[in-house]
C-alpha positions, 0 to 999 in steps of 0.5 A: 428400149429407152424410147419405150420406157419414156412413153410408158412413163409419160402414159403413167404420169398423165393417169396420175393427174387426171386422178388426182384432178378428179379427186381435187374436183369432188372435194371441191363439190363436196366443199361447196356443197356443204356450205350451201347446206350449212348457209341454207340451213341457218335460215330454218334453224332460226325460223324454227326457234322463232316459230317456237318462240311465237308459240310460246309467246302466244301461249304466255299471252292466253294464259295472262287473258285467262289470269285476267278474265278469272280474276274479273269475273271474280269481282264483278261476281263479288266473289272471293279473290286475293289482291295476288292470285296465281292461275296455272294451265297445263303448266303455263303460270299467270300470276295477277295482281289486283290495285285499288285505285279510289272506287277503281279496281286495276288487275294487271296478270302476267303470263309466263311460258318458258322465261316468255313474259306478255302482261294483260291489264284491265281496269273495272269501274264501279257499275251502273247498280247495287249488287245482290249475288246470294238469295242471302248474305249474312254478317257475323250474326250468322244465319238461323232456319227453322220450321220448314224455313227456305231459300232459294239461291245460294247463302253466304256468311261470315258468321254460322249457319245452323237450321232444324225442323225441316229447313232446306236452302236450294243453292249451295252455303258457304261460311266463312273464316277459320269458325265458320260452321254449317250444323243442322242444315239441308242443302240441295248444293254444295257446302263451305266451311271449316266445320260441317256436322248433322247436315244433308249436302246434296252435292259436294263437301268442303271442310276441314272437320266433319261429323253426322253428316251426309254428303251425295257428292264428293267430301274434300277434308282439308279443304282452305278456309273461305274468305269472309266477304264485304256486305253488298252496300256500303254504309256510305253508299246509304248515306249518298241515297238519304242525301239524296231523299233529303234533296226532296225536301222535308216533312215535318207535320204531323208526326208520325206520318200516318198514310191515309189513302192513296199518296204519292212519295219521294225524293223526302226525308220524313222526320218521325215514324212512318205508318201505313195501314189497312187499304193506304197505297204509296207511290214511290216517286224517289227515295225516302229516308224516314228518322224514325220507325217504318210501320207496314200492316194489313192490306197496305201497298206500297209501289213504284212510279211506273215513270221511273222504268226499271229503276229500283227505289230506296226506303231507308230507315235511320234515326241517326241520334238513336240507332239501338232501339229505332230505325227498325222497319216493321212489315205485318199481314198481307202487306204488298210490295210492286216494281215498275213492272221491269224485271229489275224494279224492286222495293230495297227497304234499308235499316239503319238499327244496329242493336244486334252489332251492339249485343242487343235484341232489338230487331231490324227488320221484323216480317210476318204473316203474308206480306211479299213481292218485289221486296229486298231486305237490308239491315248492315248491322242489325237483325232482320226476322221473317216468319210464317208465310212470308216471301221476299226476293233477297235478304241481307243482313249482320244477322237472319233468322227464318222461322214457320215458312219464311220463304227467300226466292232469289231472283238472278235480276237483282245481280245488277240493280239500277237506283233513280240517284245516288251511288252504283255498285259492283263492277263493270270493265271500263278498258283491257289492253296488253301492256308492257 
């Protein structure tokens, strides 16, 4: 008996242990198993997040590009802009910030996704042209149309624009500031301003108030005020252009200067009127300041040397001692107007009166009957008058009246304008880079 229990002992003894062996092996196993998921699993987690992080840098990255390009695209347009505008996109925020540095322009816009900052910068530089962006653009004199008046591409102003009789503007309107006030117009486009009333708009409303009006698209009262906006040349510029002409040398006798025939012109500055008339034709060799009055009538043409290539040239009209009665431009009859023959030649006729900024009724530029062609209209300060038959391709102005048929026929190739010397105008992108 004693002999069997020992044996019965041991046997149960040695089925312990082996159990417990196997026991301590898949703990074992279990251990190193979850540290080689646990090691393994780091890795992924952190290729994860970085994964996620690159998206989202990304995303900030596309959205400051975005940011950058409207805010671009908002100057070299010339349209409106704040010096800090903010853009979202499905959530994602861009916030921009336009420096003026000289004639430079630096906009820098940092893009934001989840606290995941990237910044685009890009600096645009006065252009190779004058830019001219509306059919017509008007200062604080506002805009009056009249008696089957029409225009052809959009119009802005930083003062009124009423019609009656039949007026009709292809391109939308816009007038601007907490006055701004579109009475008795048609447009086949859209329409901006604070007040609208007893018009036809053939798209879309944007106001504040409204009444007796038409809208085919839709109306968005309380829509925010547009801001006024600069006129395309500055007065500076104008004075870069007459020195210019000076440059050329000066005629002084006879006065006035009284076109016979065929002549050519320019760079010049003539000091006293300019007269042309009946069959005279004038070729425009350069830029021409007159210190007086510029008389067109009849058959007269003035026209473009074909040398200059797609050069636009500049005639400008300023008695620097007596701007309030002279330095008005005058254009009669079947008066004809000639580019080079490039898309982008023009004829920019420039007066320098300011009787209407002053509260007077002298006019700047008066133009009636059939006198057309490739003829851009100026007057920063003063009134400029089309009636009858009358067609130009752009018109600019403290203030414009279109009356009996006065046509303004925009055309998309003055948005970039090249001069024979002087000053350029609008914007071009001169760098663009990621920055820190």
């Amino acid at each position: 008996m004693p002999f069997k229990f020992k044996k019965e002992f041991y046997s149960k003894k040695i089925s312990s242990e082996k159990g417990a062996a196997l026991l301590i092996a898949v703990l074992f196993f279990l251990i190193i198993s979850v540290t080689i998921v646990v090691s393994s699993s780091g890795p992924v987690i952190a290729d994860r997040k970085a994964a996620q992080n690159l998206i989202k840098s990304k995303a900030s990255y596309f959205a400051s590009e975005a940011g950058v390009e409207d805010v671009s695209y908002r100057i070299i347009k010339s349209k409106n802009y704040d010096n800090e505008e903010t853009l979202i996109l499905d959530g994602y925020t861009a916030s921009s910030a336009v420096i003026d540095s000289g004639d430079d322009k630096e906009v820098t816009t940092t893009g934001n996704v989840s606290n995941h900052i990237r910044k685009t910068k890009t600096k645009l530089i006065p252009g190779t042209g004058a830019s001219f962006h509306y059919g017509v653009q008007v200062g604080n004199g506002g805009l009056i149309m009249s008696n089957f008046s029409r225009v052809d591409g959009n119009v802005f102003s930083n003062g009124q624009i009423s019609g009656s009789n039949s007026n009709i503007i292809n391109g939308d309107v816009i007038s601007a500031g907490s006055s701004g006030l579109i009475t008795g117009i048609h447009t086949a486009d859209s329409a901006y301003a604070h007040t609208i009333t007893n018009s036809t708009v053939g798209e879309d409303a944007y106001y504040q108030t409204t009444s007796g009006t038409s809208v085919e698209g839709a109306s968005y009262p309380g829509s925010p005020d547009q801001s006024i906006a600069p006129m395309p040349i500055s007065d500076t510029k104008i004075e870069e252009w007459k020195s210019e002409a000076l440059a050329g040398g000066v005629h002084t006798s006879p006065c006035p200067y009284s076109v016979s025939g065929t002549v050519s012109i320019g760079p010049k500055k003539i000091n006293c009127d300019l007269n042309l008339d009946g069959s005279d034709e004038v070729t425009l060799n350069g830029n021409v300041w007159v210190s007086g009055n510029i008389t067109f009538s009849n058959s007269a043409i003035l026209k473009i040397n074909p040398s200059l290539g797609d050069k636009t040239v500049v005639m400008v009209a300023d008695k620097e001692s007596n701007r309030s009665s002279s330095g008005t431009i005058s254009l009669a009859n079947s008066s004809q107007f000639f580019g080079t023959g490039s898309v982008k030649s023009y004829i920019l006729l420039i007066s320098h009166n300011n009787s209407a900024e002053m509260g007077g009724g002298n006019s700047a530029i008066n133009v009636a009957n059939s006198a057309n062609g490739k003829v851009l209209l100026y007057a920063p300060h003063g009134t400029i008058n089309l009636s009858n038959s009358i067609s130009v391709k752009e018109a600019s102005a403290y203030k414009i009246q279109l009356n009996n048929s006065a046509s303004v026929l925009y055309e998309t190739g003055i948005a970039n304008l090249l001069f024979t010397a002087g000053p350029s105008g609008g914007y071009s992108i001169d760098s663009w880079q990621e920055t820190q």
